[in-house]
C-alpha positions as CSV (number, residue, x, y, z in Angstrom):
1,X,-204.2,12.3,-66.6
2,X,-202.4,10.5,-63.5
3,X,-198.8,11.0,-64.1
4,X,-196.7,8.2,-62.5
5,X,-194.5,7.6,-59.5
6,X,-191.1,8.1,-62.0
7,X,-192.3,10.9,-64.3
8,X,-193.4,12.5,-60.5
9,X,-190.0,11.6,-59.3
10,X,-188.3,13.4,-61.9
11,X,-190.3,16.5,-61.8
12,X,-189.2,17.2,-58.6
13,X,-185.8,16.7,-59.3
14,X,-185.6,19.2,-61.7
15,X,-187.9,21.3,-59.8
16,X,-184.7,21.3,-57.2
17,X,-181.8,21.4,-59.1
18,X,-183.7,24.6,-60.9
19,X,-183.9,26.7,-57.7
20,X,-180.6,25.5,-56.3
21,X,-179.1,27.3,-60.0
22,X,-181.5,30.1,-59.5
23,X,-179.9,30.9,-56.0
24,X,-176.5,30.2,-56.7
25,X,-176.4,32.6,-59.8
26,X,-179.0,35.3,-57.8
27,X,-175.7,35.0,-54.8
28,X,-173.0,34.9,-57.2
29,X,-173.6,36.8,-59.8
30,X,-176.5,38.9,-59.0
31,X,-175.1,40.0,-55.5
32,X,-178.6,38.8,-54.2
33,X,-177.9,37.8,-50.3
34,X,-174.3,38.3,-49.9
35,X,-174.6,40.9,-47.4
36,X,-176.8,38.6,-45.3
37,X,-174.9,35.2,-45.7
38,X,-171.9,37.4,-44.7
39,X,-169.6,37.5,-47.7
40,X,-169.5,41.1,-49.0
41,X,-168.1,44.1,-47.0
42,X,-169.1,47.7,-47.9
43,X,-166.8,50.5,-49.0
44,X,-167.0,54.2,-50.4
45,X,-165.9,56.4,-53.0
46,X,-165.9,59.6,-53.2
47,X,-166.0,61.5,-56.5
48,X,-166.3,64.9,-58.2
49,X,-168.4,63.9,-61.0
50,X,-169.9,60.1,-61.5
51,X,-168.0,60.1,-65.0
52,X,-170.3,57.6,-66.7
53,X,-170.4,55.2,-63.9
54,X,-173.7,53.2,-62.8
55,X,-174.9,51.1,-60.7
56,X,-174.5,47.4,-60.6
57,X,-171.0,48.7,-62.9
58,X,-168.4,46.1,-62.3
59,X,-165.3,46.5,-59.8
60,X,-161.8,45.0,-60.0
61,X,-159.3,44.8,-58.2
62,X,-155.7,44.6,-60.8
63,X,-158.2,44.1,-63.5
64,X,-160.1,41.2,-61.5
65,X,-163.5,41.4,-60.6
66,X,-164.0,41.5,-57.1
67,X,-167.8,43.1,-56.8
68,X,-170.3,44.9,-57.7
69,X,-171.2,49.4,-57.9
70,X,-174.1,49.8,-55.1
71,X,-176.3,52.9,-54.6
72,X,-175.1,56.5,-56.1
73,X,-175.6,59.2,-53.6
74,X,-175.1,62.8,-54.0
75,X,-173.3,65.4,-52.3
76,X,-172.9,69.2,-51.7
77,X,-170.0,69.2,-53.9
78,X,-170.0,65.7,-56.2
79,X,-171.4,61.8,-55.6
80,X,-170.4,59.2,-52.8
81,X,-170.4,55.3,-55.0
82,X,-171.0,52.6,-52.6
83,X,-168.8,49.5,-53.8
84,X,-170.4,45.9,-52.5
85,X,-167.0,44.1,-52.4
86,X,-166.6,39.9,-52.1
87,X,-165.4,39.2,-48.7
88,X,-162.7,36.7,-50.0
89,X,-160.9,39.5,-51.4
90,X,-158.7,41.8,-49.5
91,X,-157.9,44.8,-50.4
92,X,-155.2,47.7,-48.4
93,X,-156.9,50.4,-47.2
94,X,-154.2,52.9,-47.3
95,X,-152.9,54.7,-50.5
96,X,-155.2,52.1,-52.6
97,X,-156.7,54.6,-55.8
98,X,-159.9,53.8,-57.3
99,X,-160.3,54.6,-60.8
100,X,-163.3,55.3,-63.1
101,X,-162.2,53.8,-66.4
102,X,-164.2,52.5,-70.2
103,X,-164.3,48.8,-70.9
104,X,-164.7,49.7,-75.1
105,X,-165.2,52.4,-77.5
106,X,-168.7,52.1,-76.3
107,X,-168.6,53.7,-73.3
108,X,-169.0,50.7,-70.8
109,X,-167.6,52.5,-67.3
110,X,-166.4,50.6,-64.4
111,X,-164.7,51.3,-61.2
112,X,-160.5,49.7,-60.9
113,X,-158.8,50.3,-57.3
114,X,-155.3,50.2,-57.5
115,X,-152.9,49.7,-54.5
116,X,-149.9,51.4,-53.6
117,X,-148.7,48.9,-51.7
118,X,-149.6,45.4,-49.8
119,X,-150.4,44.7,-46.3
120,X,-152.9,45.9,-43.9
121,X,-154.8,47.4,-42.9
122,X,-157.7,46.2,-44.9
123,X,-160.9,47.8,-46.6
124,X,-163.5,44.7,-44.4
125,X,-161.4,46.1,-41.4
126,X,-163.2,48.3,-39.1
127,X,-165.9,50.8,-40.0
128,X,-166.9,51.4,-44.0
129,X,-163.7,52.9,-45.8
130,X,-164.4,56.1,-48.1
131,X,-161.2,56.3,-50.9
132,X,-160.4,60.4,-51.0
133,X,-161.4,62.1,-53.8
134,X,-157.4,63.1,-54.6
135,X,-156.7,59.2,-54.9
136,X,-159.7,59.4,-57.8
137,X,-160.0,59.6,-61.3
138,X,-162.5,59.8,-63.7
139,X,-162.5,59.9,-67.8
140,X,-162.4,63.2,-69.3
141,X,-166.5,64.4,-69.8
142,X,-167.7,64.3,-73.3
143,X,-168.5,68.5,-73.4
144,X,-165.0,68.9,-72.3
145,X,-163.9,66.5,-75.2
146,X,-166.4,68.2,-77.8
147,X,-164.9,71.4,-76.8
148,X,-160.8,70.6,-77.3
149,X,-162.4,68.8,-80.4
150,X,-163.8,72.2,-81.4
151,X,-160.4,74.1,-80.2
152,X,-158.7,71.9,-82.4
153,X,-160.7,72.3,-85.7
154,X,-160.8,76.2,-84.8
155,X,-157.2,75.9,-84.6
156,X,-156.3,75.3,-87.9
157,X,-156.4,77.0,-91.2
158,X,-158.9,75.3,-93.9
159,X,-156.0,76.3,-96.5
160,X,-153.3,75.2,-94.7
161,X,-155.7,72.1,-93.6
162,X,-156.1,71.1,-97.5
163,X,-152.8,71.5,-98.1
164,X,-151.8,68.8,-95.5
165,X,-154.7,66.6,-96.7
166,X,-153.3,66.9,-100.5
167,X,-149.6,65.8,-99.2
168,X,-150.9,62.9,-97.1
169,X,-152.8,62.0,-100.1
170,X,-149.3,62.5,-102.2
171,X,-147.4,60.7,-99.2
172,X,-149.3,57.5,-99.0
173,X,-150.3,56.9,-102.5
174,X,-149.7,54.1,-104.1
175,X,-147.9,52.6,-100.6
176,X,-151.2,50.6,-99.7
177,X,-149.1,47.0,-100.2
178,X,-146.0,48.3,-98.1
179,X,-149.0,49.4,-95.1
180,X,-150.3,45.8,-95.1
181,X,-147.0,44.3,-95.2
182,X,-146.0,46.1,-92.3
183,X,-148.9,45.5,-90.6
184,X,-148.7,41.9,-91.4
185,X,-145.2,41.9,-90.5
186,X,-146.2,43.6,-87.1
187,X,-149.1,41.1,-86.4
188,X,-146.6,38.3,-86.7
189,X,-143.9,40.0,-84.6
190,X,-146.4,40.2,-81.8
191,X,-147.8,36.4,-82.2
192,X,-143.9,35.5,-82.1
193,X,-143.6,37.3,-78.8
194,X,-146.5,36.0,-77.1
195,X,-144.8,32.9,-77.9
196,X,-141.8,33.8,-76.3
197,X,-143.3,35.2,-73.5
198,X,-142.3,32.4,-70.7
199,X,-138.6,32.4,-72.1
200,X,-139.0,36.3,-72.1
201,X,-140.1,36.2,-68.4
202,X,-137.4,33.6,-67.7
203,X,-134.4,35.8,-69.2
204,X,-136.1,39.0,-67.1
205,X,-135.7,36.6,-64.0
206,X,-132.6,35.5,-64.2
207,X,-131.1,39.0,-65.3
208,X,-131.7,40.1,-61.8
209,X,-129.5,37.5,-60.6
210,X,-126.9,38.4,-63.0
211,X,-127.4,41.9,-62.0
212,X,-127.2,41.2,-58.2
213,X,-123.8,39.2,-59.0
214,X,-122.4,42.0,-60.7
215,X,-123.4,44.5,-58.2
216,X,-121.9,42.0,-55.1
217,X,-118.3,41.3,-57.7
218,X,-118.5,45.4,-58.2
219,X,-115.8,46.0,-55.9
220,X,-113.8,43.1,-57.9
221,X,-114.6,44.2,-61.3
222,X,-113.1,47.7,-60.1
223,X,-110.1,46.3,-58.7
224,X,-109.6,44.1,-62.6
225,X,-110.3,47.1,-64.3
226,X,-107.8,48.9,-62.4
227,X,-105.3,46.4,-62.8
228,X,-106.3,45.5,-66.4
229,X,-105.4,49.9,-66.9
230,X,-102.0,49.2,-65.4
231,X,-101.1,47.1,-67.0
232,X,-102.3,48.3,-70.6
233,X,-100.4,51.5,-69.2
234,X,-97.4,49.2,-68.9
235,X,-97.3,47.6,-72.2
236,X,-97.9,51.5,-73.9
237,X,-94.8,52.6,-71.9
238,X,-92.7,50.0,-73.3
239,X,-94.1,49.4,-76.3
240,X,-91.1,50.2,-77.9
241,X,-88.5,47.6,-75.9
242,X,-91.8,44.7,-76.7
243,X,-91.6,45.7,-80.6
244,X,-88.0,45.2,-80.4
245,X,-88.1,41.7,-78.7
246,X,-90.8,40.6,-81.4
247,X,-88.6,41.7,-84.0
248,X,-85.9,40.0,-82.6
249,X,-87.7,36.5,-81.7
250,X,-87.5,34.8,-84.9
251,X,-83.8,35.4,-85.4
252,X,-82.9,33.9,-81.3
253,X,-85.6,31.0,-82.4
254,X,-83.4,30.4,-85.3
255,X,-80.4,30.6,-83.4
256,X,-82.1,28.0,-80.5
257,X,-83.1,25.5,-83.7
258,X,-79.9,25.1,-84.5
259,X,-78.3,25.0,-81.3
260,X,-80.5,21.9,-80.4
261,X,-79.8,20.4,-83.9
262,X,-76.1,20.5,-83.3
263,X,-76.6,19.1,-79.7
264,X,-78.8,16.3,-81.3
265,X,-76.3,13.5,-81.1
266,X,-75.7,14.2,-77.3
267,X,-78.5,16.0,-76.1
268,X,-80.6,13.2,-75.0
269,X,-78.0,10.8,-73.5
270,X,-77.1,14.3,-71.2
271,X,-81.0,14.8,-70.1
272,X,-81.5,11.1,-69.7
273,X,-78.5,10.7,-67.6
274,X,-79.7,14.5,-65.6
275,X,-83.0,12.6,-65.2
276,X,-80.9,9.8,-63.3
277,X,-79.2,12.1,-61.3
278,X,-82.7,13.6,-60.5
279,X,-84.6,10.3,-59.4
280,X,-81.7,9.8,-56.8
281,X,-82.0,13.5,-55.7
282,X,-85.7,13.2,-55.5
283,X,-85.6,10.0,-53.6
284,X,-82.9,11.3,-51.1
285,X,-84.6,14.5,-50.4
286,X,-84.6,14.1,-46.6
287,X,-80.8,13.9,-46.0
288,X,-80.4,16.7,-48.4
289,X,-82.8,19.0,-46.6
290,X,-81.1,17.5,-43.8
291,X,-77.7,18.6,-45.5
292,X,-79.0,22.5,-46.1
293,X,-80.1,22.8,-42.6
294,X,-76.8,21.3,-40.8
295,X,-74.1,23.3,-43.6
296,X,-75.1,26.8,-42.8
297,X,-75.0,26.1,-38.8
298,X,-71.4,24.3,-39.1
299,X,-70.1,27.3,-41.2
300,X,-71.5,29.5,-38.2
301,X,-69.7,27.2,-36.1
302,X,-65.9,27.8,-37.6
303,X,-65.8,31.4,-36.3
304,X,-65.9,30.1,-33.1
305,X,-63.6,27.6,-33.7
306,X,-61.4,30.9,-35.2
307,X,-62.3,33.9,-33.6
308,X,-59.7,35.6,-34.9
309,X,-57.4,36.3,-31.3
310,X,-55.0,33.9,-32.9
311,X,-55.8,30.9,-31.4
312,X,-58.4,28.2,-31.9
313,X,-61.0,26.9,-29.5
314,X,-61.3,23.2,-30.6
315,X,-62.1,20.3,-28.1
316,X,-61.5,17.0,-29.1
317,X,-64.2,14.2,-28.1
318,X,-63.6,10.6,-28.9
319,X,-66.7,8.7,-29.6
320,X,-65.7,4.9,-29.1
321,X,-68.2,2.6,-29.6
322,X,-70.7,5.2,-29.4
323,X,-72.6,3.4,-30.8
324,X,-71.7,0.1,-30.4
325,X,-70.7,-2.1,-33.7
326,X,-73.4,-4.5,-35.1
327,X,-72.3,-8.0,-34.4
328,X,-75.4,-9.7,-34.8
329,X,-75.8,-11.7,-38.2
330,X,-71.3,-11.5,-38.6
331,X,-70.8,-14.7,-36.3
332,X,-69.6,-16.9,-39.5
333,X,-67.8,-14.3,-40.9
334,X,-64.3,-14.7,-40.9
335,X,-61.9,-11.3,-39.7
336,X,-59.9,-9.5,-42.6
337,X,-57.1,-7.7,-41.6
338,X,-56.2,-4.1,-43.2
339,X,-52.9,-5.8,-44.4
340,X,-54.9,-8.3,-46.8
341,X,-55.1,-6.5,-50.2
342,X,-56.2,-9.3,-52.1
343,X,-59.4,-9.6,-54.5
344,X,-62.0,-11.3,-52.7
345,X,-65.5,-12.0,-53.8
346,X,-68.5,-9.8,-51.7
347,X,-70.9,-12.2,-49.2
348,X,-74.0,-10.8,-50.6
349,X,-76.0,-13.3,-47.9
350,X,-74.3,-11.3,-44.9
351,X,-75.7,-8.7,-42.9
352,X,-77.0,-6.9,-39.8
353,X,-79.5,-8.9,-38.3
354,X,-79.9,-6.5,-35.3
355,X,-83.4,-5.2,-35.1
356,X,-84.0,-1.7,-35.7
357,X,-84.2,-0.3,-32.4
358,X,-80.9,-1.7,-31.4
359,X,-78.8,0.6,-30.0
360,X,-75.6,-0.8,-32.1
361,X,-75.1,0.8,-35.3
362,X,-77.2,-1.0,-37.6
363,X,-76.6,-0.7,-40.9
364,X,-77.5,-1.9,-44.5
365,X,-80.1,-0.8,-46.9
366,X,-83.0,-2.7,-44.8
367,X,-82.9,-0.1,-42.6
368,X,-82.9,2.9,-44.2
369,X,-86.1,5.0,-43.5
370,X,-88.4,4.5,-46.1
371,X,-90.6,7.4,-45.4
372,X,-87.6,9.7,-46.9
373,X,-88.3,7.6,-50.2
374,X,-90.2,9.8,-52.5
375,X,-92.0,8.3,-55.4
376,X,-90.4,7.7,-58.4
377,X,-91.9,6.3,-61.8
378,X,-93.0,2.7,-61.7
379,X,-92.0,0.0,-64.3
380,X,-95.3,-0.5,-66.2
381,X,-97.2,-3.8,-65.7
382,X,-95.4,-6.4,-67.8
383,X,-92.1,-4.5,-68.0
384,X,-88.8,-6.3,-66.9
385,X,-86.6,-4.3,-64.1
386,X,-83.8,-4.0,-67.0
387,X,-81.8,-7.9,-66.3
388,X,-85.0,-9.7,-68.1
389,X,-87.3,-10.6,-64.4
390,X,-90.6,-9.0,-63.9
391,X,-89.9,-6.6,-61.0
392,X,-88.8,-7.4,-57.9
393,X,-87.7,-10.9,-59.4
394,X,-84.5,-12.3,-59.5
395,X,-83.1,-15.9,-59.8
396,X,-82.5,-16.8,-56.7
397,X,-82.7,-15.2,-52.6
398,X,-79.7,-13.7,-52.6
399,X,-80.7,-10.9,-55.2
400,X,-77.6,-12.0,-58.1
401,X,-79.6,-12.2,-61.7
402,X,-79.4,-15.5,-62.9
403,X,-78.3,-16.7,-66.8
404,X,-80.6,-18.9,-67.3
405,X,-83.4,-17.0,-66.1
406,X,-82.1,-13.7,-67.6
407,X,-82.2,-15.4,-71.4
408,X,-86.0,-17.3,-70.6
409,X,-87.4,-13.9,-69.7
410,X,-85.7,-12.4,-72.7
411,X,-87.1,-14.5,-74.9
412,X,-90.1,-15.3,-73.4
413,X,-91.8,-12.4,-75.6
414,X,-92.8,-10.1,-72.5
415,X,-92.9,-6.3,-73.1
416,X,-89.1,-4.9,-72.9
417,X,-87.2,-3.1,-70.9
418,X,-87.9,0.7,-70.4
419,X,-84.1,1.2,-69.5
420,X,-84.1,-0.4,-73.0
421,X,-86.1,2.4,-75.0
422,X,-83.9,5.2,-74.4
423,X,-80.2,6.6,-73.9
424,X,-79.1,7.0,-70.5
425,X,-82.9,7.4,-69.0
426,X,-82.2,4.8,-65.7
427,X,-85.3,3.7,-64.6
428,X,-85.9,2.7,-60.4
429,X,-87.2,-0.6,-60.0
430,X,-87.1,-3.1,-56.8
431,X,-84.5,-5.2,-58.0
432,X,-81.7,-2.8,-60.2
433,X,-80.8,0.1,-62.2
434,X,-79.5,-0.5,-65.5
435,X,-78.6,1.7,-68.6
436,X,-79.1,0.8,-72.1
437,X,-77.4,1.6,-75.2
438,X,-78.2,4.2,-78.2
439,X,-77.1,5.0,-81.4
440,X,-77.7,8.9,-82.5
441,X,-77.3,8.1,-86.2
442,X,-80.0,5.5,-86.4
443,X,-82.4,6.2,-83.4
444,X,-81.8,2.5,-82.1
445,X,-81.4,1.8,-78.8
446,X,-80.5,-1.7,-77.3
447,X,-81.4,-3.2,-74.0
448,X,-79.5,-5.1,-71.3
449,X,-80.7,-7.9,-73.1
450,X,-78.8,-7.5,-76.5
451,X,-82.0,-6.8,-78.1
452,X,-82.3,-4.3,-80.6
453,X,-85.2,-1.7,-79.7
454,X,-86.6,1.6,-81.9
455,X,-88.8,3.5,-80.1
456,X,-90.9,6.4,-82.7
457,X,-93.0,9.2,-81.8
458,X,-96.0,8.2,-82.7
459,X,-97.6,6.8,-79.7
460,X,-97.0,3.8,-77.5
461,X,-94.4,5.9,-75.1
462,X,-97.4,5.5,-72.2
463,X,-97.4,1.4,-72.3
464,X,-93.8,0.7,-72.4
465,X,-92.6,3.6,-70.3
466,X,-95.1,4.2,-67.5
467,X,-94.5,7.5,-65.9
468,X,-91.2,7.6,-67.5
469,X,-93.2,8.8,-70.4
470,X,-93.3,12.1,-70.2
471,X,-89.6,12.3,-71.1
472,X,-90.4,12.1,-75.0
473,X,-91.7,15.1,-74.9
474,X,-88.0,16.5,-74.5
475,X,-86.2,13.5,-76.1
476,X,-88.6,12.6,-78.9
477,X,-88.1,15.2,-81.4
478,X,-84.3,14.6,-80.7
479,X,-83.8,11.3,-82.0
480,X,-83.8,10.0,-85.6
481,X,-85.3,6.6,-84.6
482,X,-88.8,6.0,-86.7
């Protein structure tokens, strides 16, 4: 039978895939050549008795294999187990145990090393390592088991032994559906918490770091604690003055209800017009810390004036023209005299025209420093400035409102007047300050305008009042406007 160039083909295809698994499992598994292709390393163990271990046993390293039990020699005094170990594992030489342990009920031994600790040196460092026979272990032999098994028996009396069979028998009769529940119940409780398990080993993991937080606040937490006892101390030493104040409270809050009931009718127009007062404190803040500064120096000044020797040090210095008058932007004004008493109508168009850095006295409100301005609240978009213009409008240059453009904006349907929403709350804006009108009995307020306004509680405050808002808070509950 000629077989044919494919079928030939073939054959020796298997042929070498065959021997190429033969060799790969005889080197991998069966330990065949490893020493010579240079990936196993040789180390010792010395032990008192071979407790069930044999050759070609398994060895692990943490539970993973790592090689293979070689040649059993013995000794004067035990056996010396030569362990063929996989090069690509290291294992520490110093402190590591090697333990002779069962795989099963059935006896299956192998041989575990255990470290004490990582880091060299290494067991394929150097010269063959032996492990000490104090860092071994081996099972307990089965005469020494038969005999504590016999020690045991012996131990007991057969009377006393049928007595505790009959009350196990009394015990756990009749409970055979409670047993399977629980060991139903306990089957499912461990299925749960291998489930769990990376949540488990998350919550471990992240207790150290609330751990280490604690420990680094510890000095903190001590210093609360103390404080947190102090002040509990505190409250038990006066618990007696704190019971009285409670006891106390509902009859002052009583008192305080009524008080602001029977201020009602004026109460607001007084906090609106203190909120005025306020703004212009606020915005003149640098002359008055200014003022504070200057007062207590010139009140340190009069005992100088007035030692007290019974005369008084004063010296008189005339400051003429120091500075200069500002001329500049006057030339068309004509001189009153201090004789002319007569009503005269302001120029609102005249004024210092001197630049700022003159060194005549300039004056008007151009030139007053506008970084001592502080903020104040803003008119909100939409808003008049209180005489019916959108801010900083007015009817012509000269800054005087005009009629008819005072009764178009008014009736022009725009938002109205903050000034107009409350008593006495005077609202800054570019152009003026106005104050509107308000009737306690009804809650109605009227703007510059002569338009009748009722401003409730119920929301809105932000859009007509702009930062002025806040102020219901105090004056809301106050009025008797809807």
């Amino acid at each position: 039978m000629i077989l044919k160039r494919g079928v030939k083909i073939q054959l020796i295809a298997f042929l070498l895939i065959t021997i190429i698994g033969i060799t790969v499992v005889s080197v991998n598994y069966v330990g065949f050549g490893k020493k010579a292709l240079g990936q196993q390393y040789i180390a010792y163990v010395d032990l008192s008795d071979s407790g069930g271990v044999f050759t070609n046993a398994e060895v692990t390293y943490r539970g993973v294999p790592v090689g293979r039990v070689g040649p059993i020699q013995l000794t004067q005094d035990g056996i010396k187990v030569k362990l063929l170990l996989d090069k690509n594992h290291r294992i520490p030489r110093e402190g590591t145990s090697a333990i002779v342990a069962n795989r099963s009920a059935v006896g299956e031994q192998y041989i575990d090393l255990e470290p004490s600790r990582d880091g060299g040196p290494y067991l394929d460092q150097g010269k063959p390592y032996t492990i000490p026979r104090q860092l071994t272990k081996i099972p307990v032999s089965t005469a020494e088991l038969l005999r504590n098994v016999d020690q045991l028996v012996g131990s007991v009396d057969p009377k006393n032994l049928g007595t505790i069979v009959n009350e196990l028998d009394k015990a756990f009769s009749g409970t055979s559906t409670d047993l399977q529940k629980i060991l139903d119940d306990t089957d499912r409780i461990l299925k749960t918490a291998n489930k769990s398990y990376p949540d488990t080993k998350a919550l471990l993991d992240n207790s150290r770091v609330v751990l280490d937080t604690q420990a680094a606040e510890g000095a903190n937490i001590r210093g609360f604690a103390a404080n947190l006892k102090d002040l509990s101390a505190t409250l038990r030493d006066n618990d007696g003055a704190i019971r009285d104040d409670i006891a106390a409270a509902p009859g002052a809050i009583t008192q305080a209800d009524g008080t602001i009931k029977d201020l009602a009718p004026t109460l607001p127009v007084l906090l609106a017009n203190l909120t005025t007062t306020g703004q212009i404190i606020a915005a003149r803040r640098a002359g008055l810390r200014s003022l504070m500064i200057l007062y207590p120096v010139t009140l340190a000044g009069v005992f100088t004036v007035m030692p007290g020797d019974g005369t008084q040090h004063l010296g008189l210095a005339l400051n003429i023209d120091s500075p200069p008058p500002c001329t500049k932007g006057y030339e068309k004004t004509p001189h009153r005299w201090p004789q002319d008493t007569r009503d005269r109508m302001p120029d609102l168009n005249t004024g210092c025209k001197a630049p700022h850095n003159s060194p005549s006295d300039v004056r008007g409100a151009r030139n007053f420093p506008t970084s001592a301005l502080e903020p104040v609240p803003s008119v909100p978009p939409g808003a008049t400035d209180g005489g019916g213009f959108p801010p900083g409008k007015t009817s012509d240059a000269a800054g005087k409102p005009g009629t008819k453009d005072r009764k178009a904006a008014a009736g022009s349907g725009s938002a109205p007047s903050p000034m107009g929403q409350l008593t006495g709350i005077n609202v800054p804006t570019t152009g003026t300050v106005e104050l509107a009108g308000y009737d306690p009995s009804t809650g109605v307020v009227y703007g510059p305008d002569g338009r009748r306004y009722g401003l409730g509680n119920t929301g809105g405050q932000q859009r007509l009042l702009g930062d002025a808002s806040w102020k219901m808070l105090l004056l809301g509950p106050l009025m008797g406007g809807k």
